[in-house]
C-alpha positions as CSV (number, residue, x, y, z in Angstrom):
1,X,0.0,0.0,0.0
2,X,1.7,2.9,-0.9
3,X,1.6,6.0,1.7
4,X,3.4,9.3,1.7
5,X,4.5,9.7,4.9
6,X,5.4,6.0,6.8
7,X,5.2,7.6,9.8
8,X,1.9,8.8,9.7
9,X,0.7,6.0,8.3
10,X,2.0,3.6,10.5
11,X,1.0,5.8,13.7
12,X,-2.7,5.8,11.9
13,X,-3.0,1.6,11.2
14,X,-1.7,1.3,15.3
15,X,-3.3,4.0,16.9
16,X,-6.2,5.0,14.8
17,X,-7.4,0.9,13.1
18,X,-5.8,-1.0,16.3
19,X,-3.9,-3.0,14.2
20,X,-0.2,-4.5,15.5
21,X,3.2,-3.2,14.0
22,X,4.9,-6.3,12.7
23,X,8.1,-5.2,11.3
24,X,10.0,-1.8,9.8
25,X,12.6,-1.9,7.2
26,X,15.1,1.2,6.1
27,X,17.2,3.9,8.0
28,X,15.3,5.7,7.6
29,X,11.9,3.3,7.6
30,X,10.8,3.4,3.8
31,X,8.6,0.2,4.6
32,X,6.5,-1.2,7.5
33,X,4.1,-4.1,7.9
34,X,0.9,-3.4,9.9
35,X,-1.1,-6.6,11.0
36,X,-4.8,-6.5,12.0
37,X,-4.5,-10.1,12.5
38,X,-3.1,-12.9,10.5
39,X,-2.5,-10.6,7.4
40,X,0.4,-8.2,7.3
41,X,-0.4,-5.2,5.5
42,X,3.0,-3.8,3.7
43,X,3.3,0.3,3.5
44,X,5.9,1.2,1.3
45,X,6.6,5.1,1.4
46,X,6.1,6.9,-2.3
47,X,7.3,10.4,-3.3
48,X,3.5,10.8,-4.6
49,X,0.7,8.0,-3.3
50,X,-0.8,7.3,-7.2
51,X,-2.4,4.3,-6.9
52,X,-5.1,4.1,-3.8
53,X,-5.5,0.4,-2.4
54,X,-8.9,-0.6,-1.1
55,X,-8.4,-3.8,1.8
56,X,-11.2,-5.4,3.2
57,X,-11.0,-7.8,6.3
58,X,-13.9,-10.2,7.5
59,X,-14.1,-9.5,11.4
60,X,-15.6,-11.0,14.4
61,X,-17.9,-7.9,15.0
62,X,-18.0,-5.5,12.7
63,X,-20.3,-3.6,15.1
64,X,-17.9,-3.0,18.0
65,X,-15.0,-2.5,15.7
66,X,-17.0,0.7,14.1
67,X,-17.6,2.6,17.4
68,X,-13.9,1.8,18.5
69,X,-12.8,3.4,14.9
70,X,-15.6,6.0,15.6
71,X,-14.0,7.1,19.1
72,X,-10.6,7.5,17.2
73,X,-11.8,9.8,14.9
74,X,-11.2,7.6,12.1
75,X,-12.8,9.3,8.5
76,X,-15.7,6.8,7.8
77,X,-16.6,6.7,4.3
78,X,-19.1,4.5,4.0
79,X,-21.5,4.1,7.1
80,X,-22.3,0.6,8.5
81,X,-25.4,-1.3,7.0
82,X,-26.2,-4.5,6.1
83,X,-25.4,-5.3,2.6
84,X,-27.2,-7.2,0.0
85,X,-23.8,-9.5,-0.8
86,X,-24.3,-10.9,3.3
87,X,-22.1,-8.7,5.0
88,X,-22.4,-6.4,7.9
89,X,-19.4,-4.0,7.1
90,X,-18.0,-0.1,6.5
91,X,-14.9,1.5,4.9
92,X,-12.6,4.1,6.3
93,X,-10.1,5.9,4.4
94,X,-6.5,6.5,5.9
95,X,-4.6,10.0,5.7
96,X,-3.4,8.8,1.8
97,X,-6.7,8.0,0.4
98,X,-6.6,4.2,0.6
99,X,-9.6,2.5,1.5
100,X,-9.7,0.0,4.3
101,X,-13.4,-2.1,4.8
102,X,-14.2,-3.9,7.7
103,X,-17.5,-6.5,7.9
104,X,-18.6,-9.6,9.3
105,X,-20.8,-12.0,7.7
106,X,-24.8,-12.2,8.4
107,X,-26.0,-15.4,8.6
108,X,-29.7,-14.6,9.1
109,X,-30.5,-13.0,5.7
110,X,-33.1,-14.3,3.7
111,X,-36.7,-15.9,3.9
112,X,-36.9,-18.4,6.5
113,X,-36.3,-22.2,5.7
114,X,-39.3,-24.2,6.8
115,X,-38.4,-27.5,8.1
116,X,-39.4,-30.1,10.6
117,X,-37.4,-31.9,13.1
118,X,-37.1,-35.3,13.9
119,X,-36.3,-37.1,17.5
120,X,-33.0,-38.6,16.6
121,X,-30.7,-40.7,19.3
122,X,-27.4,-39.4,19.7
123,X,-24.5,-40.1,22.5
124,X,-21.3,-37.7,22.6
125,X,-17.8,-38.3,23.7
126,X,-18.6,-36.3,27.1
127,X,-15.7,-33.7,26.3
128,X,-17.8,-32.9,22.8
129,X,-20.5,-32.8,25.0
130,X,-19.2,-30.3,26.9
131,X,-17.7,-28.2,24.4
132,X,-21.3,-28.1,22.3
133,X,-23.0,-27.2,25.3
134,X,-20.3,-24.0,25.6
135,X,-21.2,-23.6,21.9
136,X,-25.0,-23.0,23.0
137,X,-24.3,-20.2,25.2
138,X,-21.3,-18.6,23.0
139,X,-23.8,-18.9,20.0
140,X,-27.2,-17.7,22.0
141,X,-29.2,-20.8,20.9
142,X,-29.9,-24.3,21.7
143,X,-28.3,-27.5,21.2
144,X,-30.0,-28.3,18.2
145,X,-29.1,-25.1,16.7
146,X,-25.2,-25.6,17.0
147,X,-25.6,-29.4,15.9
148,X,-27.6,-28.3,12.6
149,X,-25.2,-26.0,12.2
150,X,-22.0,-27.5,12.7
151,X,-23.5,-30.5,10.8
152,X,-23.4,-28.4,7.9
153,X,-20.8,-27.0,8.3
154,X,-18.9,-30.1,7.4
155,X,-20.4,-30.1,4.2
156,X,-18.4,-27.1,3.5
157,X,-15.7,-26.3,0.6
158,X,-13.8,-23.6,1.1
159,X,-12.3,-22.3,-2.3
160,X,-10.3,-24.5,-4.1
161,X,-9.7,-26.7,-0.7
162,X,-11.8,-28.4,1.8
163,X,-12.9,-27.1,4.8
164,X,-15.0,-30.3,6.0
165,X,-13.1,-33.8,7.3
166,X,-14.3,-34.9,4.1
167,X,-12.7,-35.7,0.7
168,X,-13.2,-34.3,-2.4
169,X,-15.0,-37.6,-3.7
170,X,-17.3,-37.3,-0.1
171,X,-18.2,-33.6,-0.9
172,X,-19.4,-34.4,-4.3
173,X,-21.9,-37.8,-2.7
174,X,-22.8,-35.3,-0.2
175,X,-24.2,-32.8,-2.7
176,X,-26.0,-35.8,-4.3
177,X,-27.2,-36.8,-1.3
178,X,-28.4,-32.8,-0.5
179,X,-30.1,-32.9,-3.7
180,X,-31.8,-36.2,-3.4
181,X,-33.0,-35.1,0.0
182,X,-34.4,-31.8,-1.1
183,X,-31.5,-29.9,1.0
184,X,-31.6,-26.8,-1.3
185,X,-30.3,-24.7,1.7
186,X,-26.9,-23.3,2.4
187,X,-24.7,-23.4,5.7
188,X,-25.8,-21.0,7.6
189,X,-29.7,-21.4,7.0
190,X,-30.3,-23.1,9.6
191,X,-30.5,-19.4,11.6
192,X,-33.3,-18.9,9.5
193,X,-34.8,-22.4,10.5
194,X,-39.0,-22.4,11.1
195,X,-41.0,-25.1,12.6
């Protein structure tokens, strides 16, 4: 990301975003990475910023995020909302112009799924147990909720990869299987769930 003044910017991404300094290079500094999280940012320092970046990070909680960046004065250029694509998110602009977007997912847009539930016998390693029941009042819902869910979830590619325990080859019966058994839903429907 090019900036004119890696000082300023570096001050701004720590201070101002609450993001981490990772590392400085040059005497004196003509780069710096800044890390929000698991992704390092580079700012390289320009004679004249010409090309703006715009960077967008999936967060936790979007919400608390924007009142922290709101209480440091940070210029807001696009106002929270929920957004058509499924996020919750906003953009801020940094003393250069670049745009930086923070969002988190919403899991409970759309119509609701009708369904109905069936009494099914299930025992748990107790530690599983345990941790589900955690999982219920993390999550604000009940057991059923977090094993739909989760049970999903393992049906789950993620790009090019898998996300699930599953193989490629189980992935693909699995979507036969969702098909034959008129699971048109995705993931996170089951938030939208209806008896």
């Amino acid at each position: 990301m090019q900036v004119s003044d890696i000082y300023a910017a570096m001050e701004f991404y720590v201070q101002k975003l609450g993001f981490a300094q990772q590392f400085v290079w040059g005497e004196p500094v003509v780069f710096a990475g800044v890390v929000p999280d698991k992704t390092t940012i580079h700012l390289a320092l320009v004679n004249e910023v010409r090309n703006r970046s715009v960077v967008n990070f999936v967060v936790n909680d979007a919400n608390k995020l924007y009142q922290v960046h709101l209480s440091n004065s940070v210029r807001i250029v696009v106002p929270i909302d929920d957004r058509e694509y499924g996020l919750r998110d906003y953009q801020v602009e940094d003393p250069d112009g670049n745009l930086i977007g923070f969002g988190h997912y919403i899991y409970n847009q759309g119509p609701a799924v009708k369904i109905e539930r069936v009494e099914v016998q299930v025992r748990l390693e107790k530690r599983l147990a345990a941790l589900r029941q955690d999982m219920v009042v993390h999550k604000g819902t009940d057991l059923t909720g977090v094993m739909e869910e989760t049970f999903l979830h393992t049906f789950e590619k993620l790009g090019d990869s898998v996300a699930s325990p599953h193989t490629e080859a189980t992935l693909d019966y699995i979507q036969e299987l969702k098909k034959e058994h008129g699971i048109d839903y995705d993931t996170h429907a089951s938030s939208r769930f209806v008896e």
